[in-house]
C-alpha positions in Angstrom: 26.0 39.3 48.5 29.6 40.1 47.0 31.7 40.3 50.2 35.0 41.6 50.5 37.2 38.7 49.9 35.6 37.9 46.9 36.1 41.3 44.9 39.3 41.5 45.9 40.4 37.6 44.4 38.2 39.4 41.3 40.6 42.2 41.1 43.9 40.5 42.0 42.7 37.6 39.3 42.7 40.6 36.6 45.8 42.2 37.0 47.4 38.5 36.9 45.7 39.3 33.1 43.1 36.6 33.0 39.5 37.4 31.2 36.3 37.8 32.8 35.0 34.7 31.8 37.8 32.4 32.9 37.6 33.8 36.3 34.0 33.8 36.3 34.3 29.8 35.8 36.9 29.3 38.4 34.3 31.1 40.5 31.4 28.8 39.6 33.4 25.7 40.2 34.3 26.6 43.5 30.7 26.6 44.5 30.4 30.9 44.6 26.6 31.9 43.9 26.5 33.2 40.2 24.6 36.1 41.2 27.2 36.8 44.3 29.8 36.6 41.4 28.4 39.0 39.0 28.0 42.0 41.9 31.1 41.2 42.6 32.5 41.7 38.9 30.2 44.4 38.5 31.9 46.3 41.7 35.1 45.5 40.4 34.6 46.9 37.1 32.7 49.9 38.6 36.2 50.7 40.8 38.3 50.8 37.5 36.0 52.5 35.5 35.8 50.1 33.3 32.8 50.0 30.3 30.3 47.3 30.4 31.4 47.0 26.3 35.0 47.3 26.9 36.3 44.6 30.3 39.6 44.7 28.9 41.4 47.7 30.5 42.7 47.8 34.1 43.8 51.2 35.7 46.3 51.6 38.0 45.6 52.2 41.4 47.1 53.2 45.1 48.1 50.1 47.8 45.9 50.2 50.8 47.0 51.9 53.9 49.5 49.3 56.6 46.3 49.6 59.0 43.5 48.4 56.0 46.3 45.5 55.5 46.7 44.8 59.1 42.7 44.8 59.4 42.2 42.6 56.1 45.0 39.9 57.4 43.2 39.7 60.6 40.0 39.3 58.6 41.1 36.7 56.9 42.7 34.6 59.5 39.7 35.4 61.6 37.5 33.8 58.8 39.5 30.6 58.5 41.7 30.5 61.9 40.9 26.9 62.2 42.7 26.0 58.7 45.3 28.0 59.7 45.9 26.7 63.3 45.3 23.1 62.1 48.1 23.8 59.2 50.8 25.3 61.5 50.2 22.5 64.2 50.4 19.7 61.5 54.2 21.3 60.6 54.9 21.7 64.0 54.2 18.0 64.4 56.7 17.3 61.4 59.2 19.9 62.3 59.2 17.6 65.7 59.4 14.8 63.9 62.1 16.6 62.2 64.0 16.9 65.6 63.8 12.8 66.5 64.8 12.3 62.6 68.1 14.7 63.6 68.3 13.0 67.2 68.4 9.6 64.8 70.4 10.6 62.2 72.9 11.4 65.4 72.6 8.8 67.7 72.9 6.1 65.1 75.9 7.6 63.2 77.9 7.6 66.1 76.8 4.3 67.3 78.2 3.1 64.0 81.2 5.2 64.7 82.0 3.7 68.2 81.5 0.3 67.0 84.0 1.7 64.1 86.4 2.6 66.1 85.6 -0.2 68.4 86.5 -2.7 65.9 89.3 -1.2 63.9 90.5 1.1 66.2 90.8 5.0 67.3 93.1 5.7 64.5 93.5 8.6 61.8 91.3 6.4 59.6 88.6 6.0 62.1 88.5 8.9 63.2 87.7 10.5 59.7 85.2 8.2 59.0 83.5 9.4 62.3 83.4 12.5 61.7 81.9 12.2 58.2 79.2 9.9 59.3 78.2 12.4 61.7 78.2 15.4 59.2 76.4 13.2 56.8 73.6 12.7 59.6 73.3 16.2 60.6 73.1 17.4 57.0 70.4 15.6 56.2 68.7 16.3 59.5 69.4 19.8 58.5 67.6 19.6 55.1 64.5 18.1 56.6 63.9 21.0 58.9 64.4 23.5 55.9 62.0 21.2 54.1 59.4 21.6 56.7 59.8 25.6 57.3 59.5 25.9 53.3 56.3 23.8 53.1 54.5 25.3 55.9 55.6 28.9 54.6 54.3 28.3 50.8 51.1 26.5 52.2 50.4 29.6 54.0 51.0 31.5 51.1 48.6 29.5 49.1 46.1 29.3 51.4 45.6 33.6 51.6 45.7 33.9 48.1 43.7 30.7 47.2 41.4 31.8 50.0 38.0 32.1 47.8 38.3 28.4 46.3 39.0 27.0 49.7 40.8 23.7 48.5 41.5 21.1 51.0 44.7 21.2 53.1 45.3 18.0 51.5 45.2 19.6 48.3 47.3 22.9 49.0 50.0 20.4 50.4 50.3 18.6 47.0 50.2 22.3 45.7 52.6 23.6 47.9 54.8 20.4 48.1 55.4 21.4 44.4 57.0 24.4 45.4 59.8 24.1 47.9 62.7 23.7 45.8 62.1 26.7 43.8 61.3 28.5 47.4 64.6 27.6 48.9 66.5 28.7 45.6 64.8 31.9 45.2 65.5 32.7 48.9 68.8 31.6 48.9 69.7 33.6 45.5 67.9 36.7 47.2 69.9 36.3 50.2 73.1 35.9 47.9 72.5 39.2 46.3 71.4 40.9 49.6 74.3 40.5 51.7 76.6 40.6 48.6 75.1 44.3 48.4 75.5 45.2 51.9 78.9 44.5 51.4 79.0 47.4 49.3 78.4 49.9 51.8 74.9 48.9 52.8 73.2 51.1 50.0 72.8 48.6 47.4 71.6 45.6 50.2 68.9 48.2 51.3 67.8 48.6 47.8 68.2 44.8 46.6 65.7 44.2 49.9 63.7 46.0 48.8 63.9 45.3 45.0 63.6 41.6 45.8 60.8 41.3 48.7 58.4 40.0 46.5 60.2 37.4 45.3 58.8 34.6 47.2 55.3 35.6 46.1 55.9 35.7 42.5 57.5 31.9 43.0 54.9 30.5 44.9 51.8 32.7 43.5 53.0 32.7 39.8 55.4 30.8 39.5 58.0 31.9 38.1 61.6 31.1 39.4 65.1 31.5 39.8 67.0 35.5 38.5 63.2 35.9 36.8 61.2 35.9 40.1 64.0 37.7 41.3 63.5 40.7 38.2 60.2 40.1 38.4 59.7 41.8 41.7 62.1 44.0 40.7 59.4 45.3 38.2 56.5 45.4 40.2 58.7 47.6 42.6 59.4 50.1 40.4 57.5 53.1 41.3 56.5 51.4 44.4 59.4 50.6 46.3 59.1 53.6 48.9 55.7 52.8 49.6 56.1 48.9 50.0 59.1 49.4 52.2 57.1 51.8 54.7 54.3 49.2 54.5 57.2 46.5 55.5 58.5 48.6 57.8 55.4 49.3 59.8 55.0 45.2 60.1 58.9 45.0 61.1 57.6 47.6 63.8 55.0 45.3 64.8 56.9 42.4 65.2 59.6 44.3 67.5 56.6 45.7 69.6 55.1 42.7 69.8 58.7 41.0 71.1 59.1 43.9 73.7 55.9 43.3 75.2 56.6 39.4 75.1 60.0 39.9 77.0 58.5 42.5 79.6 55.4 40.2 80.3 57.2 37.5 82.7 58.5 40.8 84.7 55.3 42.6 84.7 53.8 39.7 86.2 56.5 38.6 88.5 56.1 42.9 90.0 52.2 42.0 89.8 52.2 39.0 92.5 55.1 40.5 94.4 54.0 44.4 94.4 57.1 44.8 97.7 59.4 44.2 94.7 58.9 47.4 92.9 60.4 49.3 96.0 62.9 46.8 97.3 65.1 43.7 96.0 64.0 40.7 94.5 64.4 37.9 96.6 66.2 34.5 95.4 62.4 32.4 96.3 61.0 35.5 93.4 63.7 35.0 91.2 63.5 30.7 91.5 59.8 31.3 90.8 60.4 33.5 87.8 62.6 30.7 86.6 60.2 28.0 87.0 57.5 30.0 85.1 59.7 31.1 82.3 60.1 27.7 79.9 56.2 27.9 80.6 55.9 31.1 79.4 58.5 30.9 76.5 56.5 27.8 75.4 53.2 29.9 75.2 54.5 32.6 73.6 56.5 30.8 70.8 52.8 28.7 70.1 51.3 31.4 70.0 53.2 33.4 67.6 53.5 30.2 65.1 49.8 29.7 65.1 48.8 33.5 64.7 51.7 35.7 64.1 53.2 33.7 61.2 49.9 33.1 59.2 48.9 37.3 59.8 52.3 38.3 58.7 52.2 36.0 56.0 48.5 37.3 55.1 49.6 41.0 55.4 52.3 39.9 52.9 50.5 38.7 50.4 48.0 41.1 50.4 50.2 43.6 49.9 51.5 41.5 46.7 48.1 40.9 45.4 47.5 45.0 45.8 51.0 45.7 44.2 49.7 43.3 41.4 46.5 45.5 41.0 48.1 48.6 40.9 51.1 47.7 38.6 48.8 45.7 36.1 49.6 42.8 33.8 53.1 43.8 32.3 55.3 41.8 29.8 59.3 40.8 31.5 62.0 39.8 28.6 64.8 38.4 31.0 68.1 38.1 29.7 71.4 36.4 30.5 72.8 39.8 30.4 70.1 41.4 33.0 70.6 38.2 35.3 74.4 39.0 34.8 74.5 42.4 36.0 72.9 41.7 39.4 75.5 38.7 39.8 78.0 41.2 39.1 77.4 43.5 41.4 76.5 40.9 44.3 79.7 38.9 43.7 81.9 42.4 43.8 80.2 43.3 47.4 81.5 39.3 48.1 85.4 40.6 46.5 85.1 43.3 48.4 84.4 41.7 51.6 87.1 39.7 51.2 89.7 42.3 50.2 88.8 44.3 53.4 89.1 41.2 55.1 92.7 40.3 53.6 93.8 44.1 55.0 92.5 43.7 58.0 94.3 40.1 58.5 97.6 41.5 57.0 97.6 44.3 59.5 96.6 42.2 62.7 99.6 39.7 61.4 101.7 42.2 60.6 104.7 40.4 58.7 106.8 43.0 58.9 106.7 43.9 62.1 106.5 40.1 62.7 110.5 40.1 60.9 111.7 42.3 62.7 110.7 40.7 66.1 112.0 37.1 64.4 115.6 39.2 63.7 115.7 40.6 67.1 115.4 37.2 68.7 118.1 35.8 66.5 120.4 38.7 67.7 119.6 37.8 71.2 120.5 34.3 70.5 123.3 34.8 68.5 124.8 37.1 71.4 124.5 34.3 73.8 126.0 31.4 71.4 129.2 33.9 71.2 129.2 34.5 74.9 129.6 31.1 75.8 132.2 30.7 73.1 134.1 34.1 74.5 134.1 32.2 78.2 135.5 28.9 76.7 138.4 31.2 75.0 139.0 32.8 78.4 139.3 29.8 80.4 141.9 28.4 77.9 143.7 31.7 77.7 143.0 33.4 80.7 141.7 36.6 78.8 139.2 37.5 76.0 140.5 38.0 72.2 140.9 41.3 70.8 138.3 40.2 67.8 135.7 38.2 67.8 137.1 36.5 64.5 139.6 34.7 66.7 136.3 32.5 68.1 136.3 30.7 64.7 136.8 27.9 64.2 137.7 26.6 67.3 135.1 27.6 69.6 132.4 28.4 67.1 132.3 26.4 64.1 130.9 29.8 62.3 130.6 33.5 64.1 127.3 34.4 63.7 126.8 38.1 62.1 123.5 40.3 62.3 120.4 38.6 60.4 119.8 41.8 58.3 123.0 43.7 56.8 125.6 40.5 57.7 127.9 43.1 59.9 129.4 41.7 63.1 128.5 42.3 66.7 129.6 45.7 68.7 132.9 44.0 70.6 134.7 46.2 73.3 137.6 44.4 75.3 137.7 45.7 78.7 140.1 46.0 81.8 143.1 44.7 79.4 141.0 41.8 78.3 139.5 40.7 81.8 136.3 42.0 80.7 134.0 42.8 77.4 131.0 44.3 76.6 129.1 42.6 73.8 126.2 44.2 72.1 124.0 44.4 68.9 121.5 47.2 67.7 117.5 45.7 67.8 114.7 47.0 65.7 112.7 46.3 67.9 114.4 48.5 70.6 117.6 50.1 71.2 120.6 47.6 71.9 120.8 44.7 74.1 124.1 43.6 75.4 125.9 41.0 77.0 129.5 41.4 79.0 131.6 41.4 82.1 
């Protein structure tokens, strides 16, 4: 009997443009029953409206509903949650791995380091070559755990859409192994072009998103790379990209339910074995248990969301690929340096952009001018003191203050100091038949500040 999973690998296998024949023989040498694969085809071709005497057309159809997805995803990890659970814990045993290799790459860079500096000292030198032994060791440590995360995400990938030849896991890691680079890449030139466009007054970021969420499939499922998986889901978004984004959406709704109820849980329970709570205060003995219980719980929860959230939400994605592949059909891309160009353009200007605002907004928390002015001020201030002193050491040699302030110079000050800005000289009044002065100059920063007797 042709079962579900089957007719749909059928259809997703045509709109990828192969023939009836060539997938018939994939089929066959997978071990699929020959008559299981005809009723299958048959269905297939039935659904299209395709002619027995002409196989070769493929009409377009609707994606399925977020609820069909949610259903087939569960399906499919239902079917093979073993292979799925044993995948996820076999990266989670290299992504620990992955932590000692980090803890390693640490420990014995600065172990080298002390000894460095041990033997040749804590100087400038030493110091450096610290540092860069321990940035070299937690790059590298860094790498590996982006490795991992890659590997396990485009094995998962492989495994839903391979899910009718049911290769080893040996096999899809050597498949998938394959793939990592040109993961990472994609996703990072996706994520260059995303927040590039959200730069630009989100609009453009939102639509990239959405433009570019398909990426990762068309690297890992057809492998294509680089600006043409990026274009390439571009394309198969066109005319979809409202109804792919609310089919995201509703899993991004998921996920946040799904989070809320994990973070209420711990409280629900804690109000559960201590129903007084829900009327009067927690005590501390509550709240220490609630601790204790809560690395337990946060434990549970992140296992169980890498070894059944992740694969479903990896299996809703692709399914919604392979029905975006169905309904678009087999199409024909020409890529060009001046296509790849434009995107780059327009990422790289949100990037400008970003750093324009950025400039304004430094300029005006600095401030220069206002930062002169201040600097001017307190040079006026200083300079009104430096003449003070010089006006008391003319009064205790003359026993009065000088009409001008020019008679200071040169003997008591080497050179009169006259306002930073417009090179006048100070406000002098001489008081009380020179027994007294008032000495002042004009701030830009405030009125006038003064100094006398």
């Amino acid at each position: 009997m042709a079962s579900q999973q089957l007719i749909d690998y059928i259809r997703n296998e045509r709109s990828a443009g192969l023939s009836w024949d060539t997938i018939q023989k994939q089929l066959v040498a997978a071990g699929l029953e020959e008559k299981d694969i005809q009723d299958a085809i048959k269905i297939v071709q039935d659904k299209q409206g395709i002619a027995q005497g002409n196989p070769s057309q493929v009409q377009q159809g609707s994606l399925q509903s977020p609820a069909h997805l949610l259903s087939a995803a569960w399906s499919i990890y239902r079917g093979n949650w073993k292979r799925y659970v044993g995948i996820s814990l076999l990266m989670a045993v290299m992504s620990y791995l992955g932590v000692i290799v980090i803890l390693l790459t640490f420990f014995i860079p600065l172990s080298l380091g002390a000894f460095t500096l041990n033997r040749f000292g804590a100087g400038e030198g030493g110091i450096i070559l610290l540092g860069l032994i321990v940035f070299i060791g937690g790059f590298i440590g860094v790498l590996y755990s982006y490795f991992i995360v890659g590997w396990w995400t485009i094995t998962l990938i492989l495994m839903v859409h391979l899910r009718i030849k049911k290769q080893s896991i040996k096999e899809l890691l050597r498949l998938s192994f394959k793939k990592v680079l040109p993961f990472w890449w994609v996703s990072g030139l996706a994520g260059f072009m995303l927040f590039g466009g959200l730069n630009l007054f989100l609009i453009p970021g939102i639509l990239f998103l959405l433009w570019f969420s398909q990426s990762v499939n068309v690297v890992v499922i057809e492998g294509f790379g680089g600006m043409t998986a990026l274009l390439r889901s571009k394309k198969y978004m066109e005319g979809y990209t409202l109804v792919v984004g609310w089919r995201l959406l509703n899993l991004m709704l998921i996920w946040f339910l799904i989070y809320i109820v994990i973070g209420i849980l711990p409280l629900v329970g804690l109000l559960v074995t201590n129903p007084g709570s829900i009327t009067s205060m927690l005590t501390v003995s509550d709240i220490k248990s609630f601790t204790k219980l809560s690395p337990i719980y946060s434990n549970i929860a992140g296992l169980a969301i890498m070894l059944i959230l992740l694969p479903l939400t990896i299996a809703y994605t692709v399914l919604l690929f392979e029905d975006l592949r169905t309904a678009k059909g087999p199409f024909t891309l020409t890529v060009t340096a001046g296509r790849k160009l434009k995107y780059f353009l327009v990422a790289s200007a949100g990037y400008l952009f970003f750093l324009f605002i950025f400039v304004i907004l430094l300029i005006a928390a600095i401030n220069p001018g206002k930062r002169m002015m201040l600097t001017r001020d307190n040079i006026r201030k200083t300079d009104l003191v430096t003449i003070r002193i010089a006006l008391e050491d003319y009064y205790i040699e003359n026993g009065s203050y000088p009409d001008d302030l020019d008679l200071l110079s040169p003997v008591y000050l080497k050179k009169l100091p006259h306002d930073p800005l417009n090179g006048s000289k100070y406000i002098f009044n001489l008081l009380r038949s020179g027994r007294g002065y008032e000495l002042c100059a004009n701030l830009e920063q405030g009125k006038k500040t003064c100094e006398g007797i």
